[in-house]
Structure formats: C-alpha cells, structure tokens
TINU-42036 format. One line per 4 residues: number of its first residue (from 1); their letters; for each residue x, y, z of N, C-alpha, C, O, CB. Coordinates in nm, 3 decimals. Each point is the difference from the previous one (the first is absolute). Glycine has a CB too. Layout:
N
NUM) A) X Y Z X Y Z X Y Z X Y Z X Y Z  ...
END
This chain:
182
1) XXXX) 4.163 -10.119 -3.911 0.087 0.053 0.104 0.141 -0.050 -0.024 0.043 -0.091 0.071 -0.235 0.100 0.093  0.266 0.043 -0.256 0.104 -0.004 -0.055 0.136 0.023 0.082 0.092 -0.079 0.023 -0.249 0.136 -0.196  0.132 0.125 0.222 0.093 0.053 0.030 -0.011 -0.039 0.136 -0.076 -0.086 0.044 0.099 0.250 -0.219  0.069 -0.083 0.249 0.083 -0.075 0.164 -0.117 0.056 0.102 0.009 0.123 -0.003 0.317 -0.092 -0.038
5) XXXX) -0.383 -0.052 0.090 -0.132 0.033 0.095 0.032 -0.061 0.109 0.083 -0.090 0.008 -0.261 0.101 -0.162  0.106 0.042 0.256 -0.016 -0.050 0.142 -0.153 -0.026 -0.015 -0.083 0.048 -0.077 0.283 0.093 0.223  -0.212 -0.250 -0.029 -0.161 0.031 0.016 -0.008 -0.081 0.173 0.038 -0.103 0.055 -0.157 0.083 -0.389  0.036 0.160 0.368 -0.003 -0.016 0.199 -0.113 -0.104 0.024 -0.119 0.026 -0.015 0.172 0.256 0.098
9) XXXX) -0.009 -0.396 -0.048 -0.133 -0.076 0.089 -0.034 0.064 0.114 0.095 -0.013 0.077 -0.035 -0.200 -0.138  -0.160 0.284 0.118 -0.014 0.061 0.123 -0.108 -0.044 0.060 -0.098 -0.029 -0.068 0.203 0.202 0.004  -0.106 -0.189 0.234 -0.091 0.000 0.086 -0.003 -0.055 0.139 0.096 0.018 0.075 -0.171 -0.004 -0.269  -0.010 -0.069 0.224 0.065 -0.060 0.151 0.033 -0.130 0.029 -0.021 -0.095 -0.075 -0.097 0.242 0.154
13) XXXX) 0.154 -0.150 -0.004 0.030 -0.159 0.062 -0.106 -0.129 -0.046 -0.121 -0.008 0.025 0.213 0.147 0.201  0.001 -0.247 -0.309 -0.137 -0.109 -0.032 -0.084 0.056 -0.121 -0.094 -0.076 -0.021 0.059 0.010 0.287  0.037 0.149 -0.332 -0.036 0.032 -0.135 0.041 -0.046 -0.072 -0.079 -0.009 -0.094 0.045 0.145 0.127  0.135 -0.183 -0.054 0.083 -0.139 -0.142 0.061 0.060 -0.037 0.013 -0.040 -0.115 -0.139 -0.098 0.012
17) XXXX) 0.231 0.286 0.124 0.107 0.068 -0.105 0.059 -0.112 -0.029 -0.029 -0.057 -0.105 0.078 0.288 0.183  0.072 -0.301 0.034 0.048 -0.119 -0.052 -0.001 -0.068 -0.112 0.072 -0.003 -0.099 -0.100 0.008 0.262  -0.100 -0.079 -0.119 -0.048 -0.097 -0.076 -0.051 0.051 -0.146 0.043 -0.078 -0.085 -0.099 -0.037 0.309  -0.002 0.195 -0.269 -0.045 0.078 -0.105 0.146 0.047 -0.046 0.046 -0.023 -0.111 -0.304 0.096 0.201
21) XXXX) 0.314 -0.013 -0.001 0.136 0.137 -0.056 0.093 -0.139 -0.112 0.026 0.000 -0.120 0.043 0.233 0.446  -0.045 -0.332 -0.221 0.068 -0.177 -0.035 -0.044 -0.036 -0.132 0.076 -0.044 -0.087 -0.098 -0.062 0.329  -0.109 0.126 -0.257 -0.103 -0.058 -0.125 0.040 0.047 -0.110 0.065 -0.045 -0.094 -0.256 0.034 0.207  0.108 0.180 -0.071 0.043 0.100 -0.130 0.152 -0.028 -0.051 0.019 -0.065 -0.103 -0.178 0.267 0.203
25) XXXX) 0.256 -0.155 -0.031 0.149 -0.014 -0.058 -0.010 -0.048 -0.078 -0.002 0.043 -0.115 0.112 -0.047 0.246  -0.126 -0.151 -0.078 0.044 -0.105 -0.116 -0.118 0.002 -0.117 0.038 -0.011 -0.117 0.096 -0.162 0.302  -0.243 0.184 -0.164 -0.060 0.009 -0.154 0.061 0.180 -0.069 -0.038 0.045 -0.109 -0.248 -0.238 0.194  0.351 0.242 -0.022 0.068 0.106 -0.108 0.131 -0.009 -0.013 0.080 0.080 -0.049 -0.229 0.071 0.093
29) XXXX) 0.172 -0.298 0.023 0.221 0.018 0.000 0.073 0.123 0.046 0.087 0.065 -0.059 -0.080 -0.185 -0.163  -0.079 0.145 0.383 0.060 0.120 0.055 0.043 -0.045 0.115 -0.023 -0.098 0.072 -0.103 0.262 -0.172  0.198 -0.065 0.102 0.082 -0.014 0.163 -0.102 0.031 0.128 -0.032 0.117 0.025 0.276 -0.015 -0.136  -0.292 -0.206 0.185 -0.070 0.026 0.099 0.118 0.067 0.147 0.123 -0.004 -0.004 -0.329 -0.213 -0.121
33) XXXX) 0.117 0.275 0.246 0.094 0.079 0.061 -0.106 0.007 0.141 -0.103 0.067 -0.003 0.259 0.082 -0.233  -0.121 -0.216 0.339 -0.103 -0.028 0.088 0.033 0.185 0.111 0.116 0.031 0.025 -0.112 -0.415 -0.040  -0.070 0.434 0.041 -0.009 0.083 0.147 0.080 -0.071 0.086 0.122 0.006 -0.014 -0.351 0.077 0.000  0.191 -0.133 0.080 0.025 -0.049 0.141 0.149 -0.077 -0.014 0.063 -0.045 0.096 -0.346 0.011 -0.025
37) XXXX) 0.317 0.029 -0.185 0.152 -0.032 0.038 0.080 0.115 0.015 0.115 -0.010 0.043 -0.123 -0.189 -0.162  -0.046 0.314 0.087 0.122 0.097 0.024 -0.054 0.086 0.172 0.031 0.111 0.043 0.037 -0.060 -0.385  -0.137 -0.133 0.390 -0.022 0.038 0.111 0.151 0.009 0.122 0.090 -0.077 -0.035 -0.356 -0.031 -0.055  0.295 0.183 0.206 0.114 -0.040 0.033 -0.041 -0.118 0.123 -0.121 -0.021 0.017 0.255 0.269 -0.099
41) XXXX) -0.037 -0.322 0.165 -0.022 -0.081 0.055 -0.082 0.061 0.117 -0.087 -0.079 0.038 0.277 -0.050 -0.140  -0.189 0.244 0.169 -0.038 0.098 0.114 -0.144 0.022 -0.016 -0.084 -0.006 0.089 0.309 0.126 -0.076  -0.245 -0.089 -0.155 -0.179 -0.038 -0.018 -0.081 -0.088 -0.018 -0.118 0.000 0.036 0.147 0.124 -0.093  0.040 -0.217 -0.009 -0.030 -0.198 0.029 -0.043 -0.043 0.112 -0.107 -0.058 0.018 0.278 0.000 -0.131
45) XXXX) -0.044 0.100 0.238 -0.024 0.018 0.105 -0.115 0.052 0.089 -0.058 -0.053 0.095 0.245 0.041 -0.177  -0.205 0.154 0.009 -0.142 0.035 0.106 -0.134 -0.041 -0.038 -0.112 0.002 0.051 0.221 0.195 0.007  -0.034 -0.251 -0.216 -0.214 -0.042 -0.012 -0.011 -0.117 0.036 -0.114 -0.043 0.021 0.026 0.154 -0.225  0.181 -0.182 0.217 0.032 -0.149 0.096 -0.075 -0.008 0.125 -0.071 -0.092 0.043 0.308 0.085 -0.116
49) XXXX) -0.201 0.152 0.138 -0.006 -0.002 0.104 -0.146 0.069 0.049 -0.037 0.043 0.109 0.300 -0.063 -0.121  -0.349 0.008 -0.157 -0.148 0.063 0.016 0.008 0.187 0.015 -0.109 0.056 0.007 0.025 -0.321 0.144  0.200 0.346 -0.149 0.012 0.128 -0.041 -0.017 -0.011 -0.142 0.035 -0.094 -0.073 0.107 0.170 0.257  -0.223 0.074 -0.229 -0.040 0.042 -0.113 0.120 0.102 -0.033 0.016 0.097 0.073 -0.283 -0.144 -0.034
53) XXXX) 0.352 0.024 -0.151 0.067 0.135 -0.058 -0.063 0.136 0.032 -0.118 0.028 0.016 0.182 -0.169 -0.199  0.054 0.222 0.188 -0.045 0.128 -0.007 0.059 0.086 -0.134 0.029 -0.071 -0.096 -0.050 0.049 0.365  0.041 0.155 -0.284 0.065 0.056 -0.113 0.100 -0.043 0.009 0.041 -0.087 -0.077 -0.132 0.254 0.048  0.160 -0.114 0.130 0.127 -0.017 0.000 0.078 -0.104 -0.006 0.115 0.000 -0.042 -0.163 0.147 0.119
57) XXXX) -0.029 -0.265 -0.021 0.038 -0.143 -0.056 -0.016 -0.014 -0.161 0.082 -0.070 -0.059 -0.165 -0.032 0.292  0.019 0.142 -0.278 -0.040 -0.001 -0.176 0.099 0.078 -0.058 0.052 -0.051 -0.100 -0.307 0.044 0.108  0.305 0.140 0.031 0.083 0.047 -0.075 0.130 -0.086 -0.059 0.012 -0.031 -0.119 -0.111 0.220 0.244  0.165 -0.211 -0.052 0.096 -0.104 -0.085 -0.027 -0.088 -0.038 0.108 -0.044 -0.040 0.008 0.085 0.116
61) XXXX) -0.214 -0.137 -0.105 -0.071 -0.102 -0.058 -0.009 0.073 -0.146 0.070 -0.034 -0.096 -0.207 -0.079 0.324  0.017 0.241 -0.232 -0.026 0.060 -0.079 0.108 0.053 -0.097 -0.021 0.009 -0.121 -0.150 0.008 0.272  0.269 0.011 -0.100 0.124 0.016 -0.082 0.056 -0.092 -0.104 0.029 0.007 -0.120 0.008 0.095 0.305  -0.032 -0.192 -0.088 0.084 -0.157 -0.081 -0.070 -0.029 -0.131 0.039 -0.029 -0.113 0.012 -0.112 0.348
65) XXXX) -0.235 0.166 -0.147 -0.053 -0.081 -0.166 -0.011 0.134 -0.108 -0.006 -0.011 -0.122 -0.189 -0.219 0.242  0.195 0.313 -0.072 0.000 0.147 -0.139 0.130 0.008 -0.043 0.017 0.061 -0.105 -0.186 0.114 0.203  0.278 -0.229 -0.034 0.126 0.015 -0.068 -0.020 -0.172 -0.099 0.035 -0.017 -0.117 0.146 0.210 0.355  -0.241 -0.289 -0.154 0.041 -0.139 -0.080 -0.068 0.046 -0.123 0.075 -0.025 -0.094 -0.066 -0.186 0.282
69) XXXX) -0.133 0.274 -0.236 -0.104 0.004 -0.117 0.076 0.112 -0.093 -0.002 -0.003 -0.123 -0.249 -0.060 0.270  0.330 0.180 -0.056 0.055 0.044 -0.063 0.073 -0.033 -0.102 -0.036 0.015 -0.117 -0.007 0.055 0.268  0.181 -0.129 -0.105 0.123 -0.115 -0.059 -0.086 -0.113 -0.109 0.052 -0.032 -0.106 0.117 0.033 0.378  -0.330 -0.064 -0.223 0.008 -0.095 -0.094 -0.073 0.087 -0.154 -0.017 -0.059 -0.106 0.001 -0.177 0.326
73) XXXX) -0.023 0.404 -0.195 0.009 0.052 -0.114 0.041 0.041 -0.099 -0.044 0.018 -0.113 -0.011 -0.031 0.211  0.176 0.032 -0.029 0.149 0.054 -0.054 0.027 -0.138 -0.043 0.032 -0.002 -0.118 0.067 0.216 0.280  -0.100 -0.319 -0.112 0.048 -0.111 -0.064 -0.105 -0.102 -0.120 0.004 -0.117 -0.036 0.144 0.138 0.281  -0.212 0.066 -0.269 -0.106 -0.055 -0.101 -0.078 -0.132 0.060 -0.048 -0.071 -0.088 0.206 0.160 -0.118
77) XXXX) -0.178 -0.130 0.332 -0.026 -0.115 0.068 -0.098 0.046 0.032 0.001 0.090 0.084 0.174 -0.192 -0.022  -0.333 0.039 -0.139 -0.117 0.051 0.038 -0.041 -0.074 0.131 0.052 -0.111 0.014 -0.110 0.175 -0.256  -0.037 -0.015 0.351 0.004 -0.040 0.128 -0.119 -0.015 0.072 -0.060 0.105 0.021 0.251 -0.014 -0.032  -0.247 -0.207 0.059 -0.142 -0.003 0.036 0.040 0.044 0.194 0.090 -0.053 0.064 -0.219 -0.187 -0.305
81) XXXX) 0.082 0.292 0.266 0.036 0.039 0.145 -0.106 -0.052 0.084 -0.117 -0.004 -0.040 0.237 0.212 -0.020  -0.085 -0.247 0.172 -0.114 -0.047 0.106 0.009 0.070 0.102 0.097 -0.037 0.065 -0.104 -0.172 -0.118  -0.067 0.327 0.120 0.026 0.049 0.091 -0.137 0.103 0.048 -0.062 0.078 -0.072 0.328 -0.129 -0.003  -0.284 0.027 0.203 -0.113 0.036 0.083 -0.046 0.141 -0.042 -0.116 0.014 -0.038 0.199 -0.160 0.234
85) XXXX) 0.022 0.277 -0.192 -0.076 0.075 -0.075 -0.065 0.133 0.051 -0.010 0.108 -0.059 -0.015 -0.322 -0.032  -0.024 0.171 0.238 -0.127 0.016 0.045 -0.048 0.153 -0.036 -0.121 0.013 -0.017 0.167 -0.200 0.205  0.045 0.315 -0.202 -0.030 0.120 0.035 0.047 0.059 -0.096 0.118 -0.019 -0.032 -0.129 0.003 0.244  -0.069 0.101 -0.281 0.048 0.074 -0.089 0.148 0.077 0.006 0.048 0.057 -0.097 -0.292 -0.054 0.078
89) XXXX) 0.268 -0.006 0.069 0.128 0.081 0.049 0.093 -0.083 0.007 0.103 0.038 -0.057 -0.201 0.114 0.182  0.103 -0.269 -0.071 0.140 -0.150 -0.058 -0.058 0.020 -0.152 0.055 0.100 -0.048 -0.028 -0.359 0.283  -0.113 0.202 -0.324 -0.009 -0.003 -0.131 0.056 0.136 -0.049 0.046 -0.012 -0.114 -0.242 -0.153 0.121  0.206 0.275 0.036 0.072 0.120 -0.070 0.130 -0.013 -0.018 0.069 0.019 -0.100 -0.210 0.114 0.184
93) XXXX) 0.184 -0.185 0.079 0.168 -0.023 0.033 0.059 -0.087 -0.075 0.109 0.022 -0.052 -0.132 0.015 0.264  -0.055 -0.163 -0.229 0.026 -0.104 -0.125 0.047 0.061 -0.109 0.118 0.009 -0.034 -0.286 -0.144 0.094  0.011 0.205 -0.148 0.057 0.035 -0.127 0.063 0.128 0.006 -0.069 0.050 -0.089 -0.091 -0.180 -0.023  0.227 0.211 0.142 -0.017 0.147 0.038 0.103 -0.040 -0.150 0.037 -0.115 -0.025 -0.087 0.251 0.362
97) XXXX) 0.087 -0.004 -0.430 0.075 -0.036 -0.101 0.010 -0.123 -0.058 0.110 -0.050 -0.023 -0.023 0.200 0.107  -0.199 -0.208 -0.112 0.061 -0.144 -0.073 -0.108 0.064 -0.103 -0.096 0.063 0.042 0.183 -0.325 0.144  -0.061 0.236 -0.344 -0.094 0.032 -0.122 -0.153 -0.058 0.053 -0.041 -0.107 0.047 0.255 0.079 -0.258  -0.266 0.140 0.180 -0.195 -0.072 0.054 0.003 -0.087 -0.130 -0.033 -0.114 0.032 -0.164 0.353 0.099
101) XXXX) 0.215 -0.233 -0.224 -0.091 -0.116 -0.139 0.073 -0.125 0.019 -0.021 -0.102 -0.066 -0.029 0.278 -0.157  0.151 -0.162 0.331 0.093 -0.182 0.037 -0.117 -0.036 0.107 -0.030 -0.120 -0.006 0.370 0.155 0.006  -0.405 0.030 0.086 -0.048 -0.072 0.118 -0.169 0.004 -0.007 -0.093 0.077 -0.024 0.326 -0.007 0.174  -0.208 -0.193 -0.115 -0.153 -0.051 0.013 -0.035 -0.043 0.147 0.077 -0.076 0.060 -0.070 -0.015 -0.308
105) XXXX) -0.144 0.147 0.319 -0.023 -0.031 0.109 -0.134 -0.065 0.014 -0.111 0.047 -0.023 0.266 0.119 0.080  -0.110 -0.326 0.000 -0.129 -0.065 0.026 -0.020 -0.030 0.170 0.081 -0.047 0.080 -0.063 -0.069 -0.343  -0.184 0.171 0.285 -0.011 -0.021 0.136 -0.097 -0.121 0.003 -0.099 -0.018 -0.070 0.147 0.269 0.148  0.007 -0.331 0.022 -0.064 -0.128 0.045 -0.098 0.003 0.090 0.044 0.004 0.114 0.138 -0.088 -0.152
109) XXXX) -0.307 0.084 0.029 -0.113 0.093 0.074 -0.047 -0.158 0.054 -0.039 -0.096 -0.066 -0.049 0.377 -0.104  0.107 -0.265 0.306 -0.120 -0.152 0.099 -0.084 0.069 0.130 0.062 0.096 0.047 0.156 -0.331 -0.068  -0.303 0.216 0.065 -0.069 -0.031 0.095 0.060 -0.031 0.130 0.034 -0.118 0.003 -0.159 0.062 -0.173  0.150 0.116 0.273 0.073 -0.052 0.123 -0.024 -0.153 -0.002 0.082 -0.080 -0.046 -0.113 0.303 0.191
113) XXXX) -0.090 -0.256 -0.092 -0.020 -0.154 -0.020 0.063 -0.103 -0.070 0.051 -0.098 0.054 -0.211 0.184 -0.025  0.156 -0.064 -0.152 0.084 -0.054 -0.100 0.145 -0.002 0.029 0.069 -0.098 0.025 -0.235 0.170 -0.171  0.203 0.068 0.138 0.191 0.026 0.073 0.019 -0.101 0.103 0.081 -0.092 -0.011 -0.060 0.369 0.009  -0.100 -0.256 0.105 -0.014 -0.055 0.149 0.002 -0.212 -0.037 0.064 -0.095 0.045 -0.272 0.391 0.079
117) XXXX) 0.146 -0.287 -0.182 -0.042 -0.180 0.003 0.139 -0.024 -0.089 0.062 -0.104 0.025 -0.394 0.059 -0.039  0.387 0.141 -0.094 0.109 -0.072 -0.077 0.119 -0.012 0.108 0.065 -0.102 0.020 -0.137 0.202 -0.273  0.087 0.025 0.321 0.118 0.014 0.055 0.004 -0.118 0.135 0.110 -0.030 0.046 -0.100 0.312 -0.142  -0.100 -0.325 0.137 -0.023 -0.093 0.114 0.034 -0.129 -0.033 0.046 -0.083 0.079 -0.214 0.210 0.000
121) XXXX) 0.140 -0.146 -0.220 0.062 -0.124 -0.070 0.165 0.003 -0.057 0.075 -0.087 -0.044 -0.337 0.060 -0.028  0.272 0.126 0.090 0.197 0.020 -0.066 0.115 -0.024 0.117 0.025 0.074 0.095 -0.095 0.154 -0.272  0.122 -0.337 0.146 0.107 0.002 0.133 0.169 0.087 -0.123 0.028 0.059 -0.104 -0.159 -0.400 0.316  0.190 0.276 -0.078 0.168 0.041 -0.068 0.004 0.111 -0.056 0.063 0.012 -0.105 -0.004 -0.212 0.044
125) XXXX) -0.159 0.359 0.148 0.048 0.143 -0.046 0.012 0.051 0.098 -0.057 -0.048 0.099 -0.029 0.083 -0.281  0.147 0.055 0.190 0.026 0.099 0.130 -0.114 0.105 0.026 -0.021 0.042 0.114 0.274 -0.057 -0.161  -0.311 0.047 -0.039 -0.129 0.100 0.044 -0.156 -0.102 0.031 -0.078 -0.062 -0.074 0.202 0.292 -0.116  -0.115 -0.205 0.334 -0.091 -0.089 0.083 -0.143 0.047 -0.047 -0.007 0.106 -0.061 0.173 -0.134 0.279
129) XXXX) -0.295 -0.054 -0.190 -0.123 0.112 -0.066 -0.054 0.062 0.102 -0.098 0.068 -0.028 0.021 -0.193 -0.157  0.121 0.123 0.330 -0.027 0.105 0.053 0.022 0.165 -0.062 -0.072 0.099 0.013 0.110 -0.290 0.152  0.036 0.180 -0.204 0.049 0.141 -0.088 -0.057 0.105 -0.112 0.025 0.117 -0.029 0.128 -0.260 0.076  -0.257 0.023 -0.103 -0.073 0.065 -0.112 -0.118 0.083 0.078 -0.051 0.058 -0.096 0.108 -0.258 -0.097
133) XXXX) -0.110 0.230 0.276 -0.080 0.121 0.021 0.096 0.154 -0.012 -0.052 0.103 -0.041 -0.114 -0.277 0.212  0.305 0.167 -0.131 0.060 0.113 -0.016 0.057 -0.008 -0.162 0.073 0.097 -0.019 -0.019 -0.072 0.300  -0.064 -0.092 -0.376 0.035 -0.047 -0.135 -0.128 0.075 -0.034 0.034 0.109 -0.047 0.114 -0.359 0.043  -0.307 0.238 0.007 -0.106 0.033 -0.023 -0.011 0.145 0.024 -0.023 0.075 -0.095 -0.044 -0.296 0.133
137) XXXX) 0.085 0.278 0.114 0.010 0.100 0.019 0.107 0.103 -0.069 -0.015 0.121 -0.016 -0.093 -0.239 0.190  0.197 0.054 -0.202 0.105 0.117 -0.051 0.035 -0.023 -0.178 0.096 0.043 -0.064 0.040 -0.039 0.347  -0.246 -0.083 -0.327 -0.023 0.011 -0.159 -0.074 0.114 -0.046 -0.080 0.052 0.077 0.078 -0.284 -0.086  0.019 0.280 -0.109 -0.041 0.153 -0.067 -0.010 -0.110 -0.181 0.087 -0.038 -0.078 0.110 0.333 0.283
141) XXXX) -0.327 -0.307 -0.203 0.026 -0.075 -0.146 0.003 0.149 -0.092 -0.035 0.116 0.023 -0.121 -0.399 0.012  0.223 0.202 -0.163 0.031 0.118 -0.076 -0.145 0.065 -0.083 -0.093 -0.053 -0.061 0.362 -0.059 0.035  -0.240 0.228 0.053 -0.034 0.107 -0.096 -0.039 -0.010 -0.137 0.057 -0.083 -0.071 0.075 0.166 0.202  -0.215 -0.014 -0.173 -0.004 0.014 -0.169 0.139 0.016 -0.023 0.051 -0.067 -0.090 -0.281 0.188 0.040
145) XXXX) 0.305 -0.037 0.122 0.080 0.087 -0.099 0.135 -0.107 -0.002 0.098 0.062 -0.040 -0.199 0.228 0.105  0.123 -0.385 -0.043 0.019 -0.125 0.077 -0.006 -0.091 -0.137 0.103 -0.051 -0.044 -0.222 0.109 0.314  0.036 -0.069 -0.311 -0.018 -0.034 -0.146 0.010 -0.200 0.049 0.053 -0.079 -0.078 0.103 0.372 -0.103  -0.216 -0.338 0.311 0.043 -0.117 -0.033 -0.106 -0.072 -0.049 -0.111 0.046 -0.027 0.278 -0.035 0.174
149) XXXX) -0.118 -0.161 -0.164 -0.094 -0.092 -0.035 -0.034 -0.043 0.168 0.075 -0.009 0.097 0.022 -0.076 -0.382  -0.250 0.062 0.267 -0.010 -0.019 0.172 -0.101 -0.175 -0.032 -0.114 -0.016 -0.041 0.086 0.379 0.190  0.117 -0.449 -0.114 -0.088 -0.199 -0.009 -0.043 -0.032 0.178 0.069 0.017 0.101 0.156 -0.174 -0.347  -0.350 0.111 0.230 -0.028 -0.021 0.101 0.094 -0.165 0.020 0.045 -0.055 -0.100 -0.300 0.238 0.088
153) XXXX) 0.269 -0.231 0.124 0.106 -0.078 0.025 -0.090 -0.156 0.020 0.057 -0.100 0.045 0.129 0.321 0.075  -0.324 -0.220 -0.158 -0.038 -0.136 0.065 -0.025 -0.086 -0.113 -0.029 -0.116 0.029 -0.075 0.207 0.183  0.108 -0.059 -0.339 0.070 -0.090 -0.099 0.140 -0.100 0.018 0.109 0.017 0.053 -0.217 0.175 -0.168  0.053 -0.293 0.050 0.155 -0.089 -0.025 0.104 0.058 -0.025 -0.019 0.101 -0.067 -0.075 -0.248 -0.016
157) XXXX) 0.227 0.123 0.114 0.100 0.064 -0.074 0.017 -0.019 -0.158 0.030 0.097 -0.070 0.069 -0.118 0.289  -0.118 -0.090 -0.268 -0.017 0.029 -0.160 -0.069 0.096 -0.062 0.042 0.060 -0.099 -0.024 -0.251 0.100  -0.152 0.216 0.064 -0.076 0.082 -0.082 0.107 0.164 0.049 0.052 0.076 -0.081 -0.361 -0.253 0.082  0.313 0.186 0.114 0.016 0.156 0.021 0.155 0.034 -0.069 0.059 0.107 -0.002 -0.222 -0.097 0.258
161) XXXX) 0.200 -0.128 -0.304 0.160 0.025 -0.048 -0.027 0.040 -0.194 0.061 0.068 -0.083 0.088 -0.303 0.314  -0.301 0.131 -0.233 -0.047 0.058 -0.185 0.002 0.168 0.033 0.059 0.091 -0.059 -0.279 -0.324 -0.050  0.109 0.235 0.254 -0.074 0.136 -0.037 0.109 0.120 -0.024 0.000 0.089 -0.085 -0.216 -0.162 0.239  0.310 0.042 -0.048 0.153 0.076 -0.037 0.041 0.002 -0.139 0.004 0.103 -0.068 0.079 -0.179 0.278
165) XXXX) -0.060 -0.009 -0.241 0.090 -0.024 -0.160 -0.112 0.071 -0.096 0.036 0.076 -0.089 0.108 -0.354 0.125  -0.281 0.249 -0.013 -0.094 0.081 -0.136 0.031 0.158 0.031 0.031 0.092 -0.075 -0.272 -0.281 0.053  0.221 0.181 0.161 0.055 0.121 -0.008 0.068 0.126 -0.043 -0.023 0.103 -0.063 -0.027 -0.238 0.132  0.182 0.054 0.022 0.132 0.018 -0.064 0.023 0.036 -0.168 0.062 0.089 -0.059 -0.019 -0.256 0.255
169) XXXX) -0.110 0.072 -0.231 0.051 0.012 -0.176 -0.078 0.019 -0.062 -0.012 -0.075 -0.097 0.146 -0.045 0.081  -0.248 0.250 0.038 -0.083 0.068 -0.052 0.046 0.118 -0.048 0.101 0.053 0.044 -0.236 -0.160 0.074  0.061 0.155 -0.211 0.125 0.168 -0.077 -0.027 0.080 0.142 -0.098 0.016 0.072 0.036 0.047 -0.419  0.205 -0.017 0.348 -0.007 0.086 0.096 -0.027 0.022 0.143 -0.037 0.092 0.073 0.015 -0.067 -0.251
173) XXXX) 0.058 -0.161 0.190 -0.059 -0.048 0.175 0.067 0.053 0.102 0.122 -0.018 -0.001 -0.176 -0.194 -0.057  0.018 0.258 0.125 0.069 0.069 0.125 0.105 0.075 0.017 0.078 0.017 0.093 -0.153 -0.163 -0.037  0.057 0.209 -0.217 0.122 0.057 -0.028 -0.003 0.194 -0.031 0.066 0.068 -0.079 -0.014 -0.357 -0.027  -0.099 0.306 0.153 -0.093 0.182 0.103 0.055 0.032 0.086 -0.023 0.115 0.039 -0.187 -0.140 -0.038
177) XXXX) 0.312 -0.058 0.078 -0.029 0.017 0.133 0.087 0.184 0.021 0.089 0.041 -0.075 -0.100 -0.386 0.158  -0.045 0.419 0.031 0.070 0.085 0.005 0.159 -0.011 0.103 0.028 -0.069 0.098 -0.285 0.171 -0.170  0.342 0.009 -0.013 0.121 -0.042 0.081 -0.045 0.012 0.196 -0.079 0.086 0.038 0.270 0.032 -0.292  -0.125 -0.217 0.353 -0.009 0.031 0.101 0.070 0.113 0.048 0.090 0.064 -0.054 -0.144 -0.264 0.055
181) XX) -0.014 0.221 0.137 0.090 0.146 0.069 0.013 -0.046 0.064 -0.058 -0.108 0.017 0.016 0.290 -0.042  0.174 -0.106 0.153 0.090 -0.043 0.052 -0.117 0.123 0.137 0.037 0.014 0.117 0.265 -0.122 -0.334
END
C-alpha cells in the first residue's frame, strides 16, 4: 500500500476506531484523523446532554471530514480515519468522488454488551453510553458491495491491528470497491 489511500475505521461507540485507527497509523506512518474532532461544539453539546444526532446535525460534520480526506488525497497524505460511520448513506457522503482503489473500509463489528461494558469504563468523552442503543439502532453494516473488511472487536488491539495490516497488504485488498453515489 504504496500509493495515497484512505482507510475508514467504522462503527459505534466503544468499538476502538481510536485506539486501533491510533495503532494502525503508526505501524503504516500515516496520518491518523479522529471523527469527533471535527464535530461542532453544538453537537458535543447535545450528546453531552444524552441527545442522539440527527441528519441534519451530521450534515456539516459529514462535510468537514469528506472535504478533510479529500485535501489529504490531493495532498498525497495517506489517512487512517476514525469515524462512526453508521449508515450507508454518511459512508457514501464521505467517499462520494474520492478514487474507490484509495479507500479501504473497515467495520468494527461488537456485541452491544461488549460496546456497553467498554463504554461504561471510558471517562473524559462526550458521547455518554446512554446513547449507544440509538448508535445500534441507526447502524446499516456494510454491504457486499461495500467491499469491507468486517473484525469482530473482542480481540486485543494488537492482534486486530495484525488482522488489518495482513489484510491491508494482500494483492489487491480492498481495492474493488465500487465508486460511491451521491
């Protein structure tokens, strides 16, 4: 994996994009790029306040990071992305025009339980775990046509960061994908 690629950590709350998205980078010397910082302060705010986003809260979120992945393509700055994901339709808006053979999509697949017990243990974030039943409910895992790699999440982070990288740097890995529609 040579050339300038993106690759989407996706899923819900307490799945490890972070922590994995953090991992991967650095064993590929890429620019990691968290979600939730390009959140605006107004939606920080409502999941603070135990409100669940709606579209229209996502739309400009959704912007920032399809324009940031954009720019770091154009800028040859390959990019591990961390971001929730949940609905086929943000993952379109993401890549909509970005080259399919740059993007790679991995979904972080857990068990409510699992989500639930990690997120109960995580302080110092703004998305409370009351929240993940509407995180659960309004996920659409991807599709065949979707082309992702799908890791179940209750592995260590070392191992699920190999299973990525064998992945990853297998002939031709995730590199099918069809262009998204808008």
């Amino acid at each position: 994996m040579t050339r300038p690629a993106i690759i989407l950590l996706m899923g819900a709350s307490g799945s490890g994009k972070t922590t994995l998205g953090q991992a991967l980078a650095r064993e590929l010397g890429w620019h990691f790029a968290d979600a939730d910082d390009f959140h605006s302060p107004a939606n920080i705010a409502k999941m603070q306040a135990g409100h669940p986003l709606d579209d229209s809260d996502r739309a400009p979120w959704l912007a920032a990071l399809r324009h940031h992945l954009a720019q770091s393509l154009a800028e040859a700055r390959p990019t591990v992305l961390a971001c929730s994901a949940l609905k086929k339709g943000y993952r379109q808006r993401l890549l909509c025009g970005l080259p399919p053979h740059a993007v790679h999509l991995v979904y972080l697949r857990g068990s409510r339980d699992l989500l639930a017990t990690r997120l109960a243990a995580r302080t110092n974030h703004f998305m409370p775990a009351a929240l993940l039943d509407s995180q659960l409910d309004a996920l659409e895992e991807p599709g065949p046509e979707e082309n992702a790699l799908v890791l179940d999440i209750a592995p260590p982070p070392a191992e699920l960061v190999s299973q990525m990288l064998k992945a990853l740097r297998a002939p031709n890995a995730l590199s099918h994908r069809p262009p998204p529609t808008t």
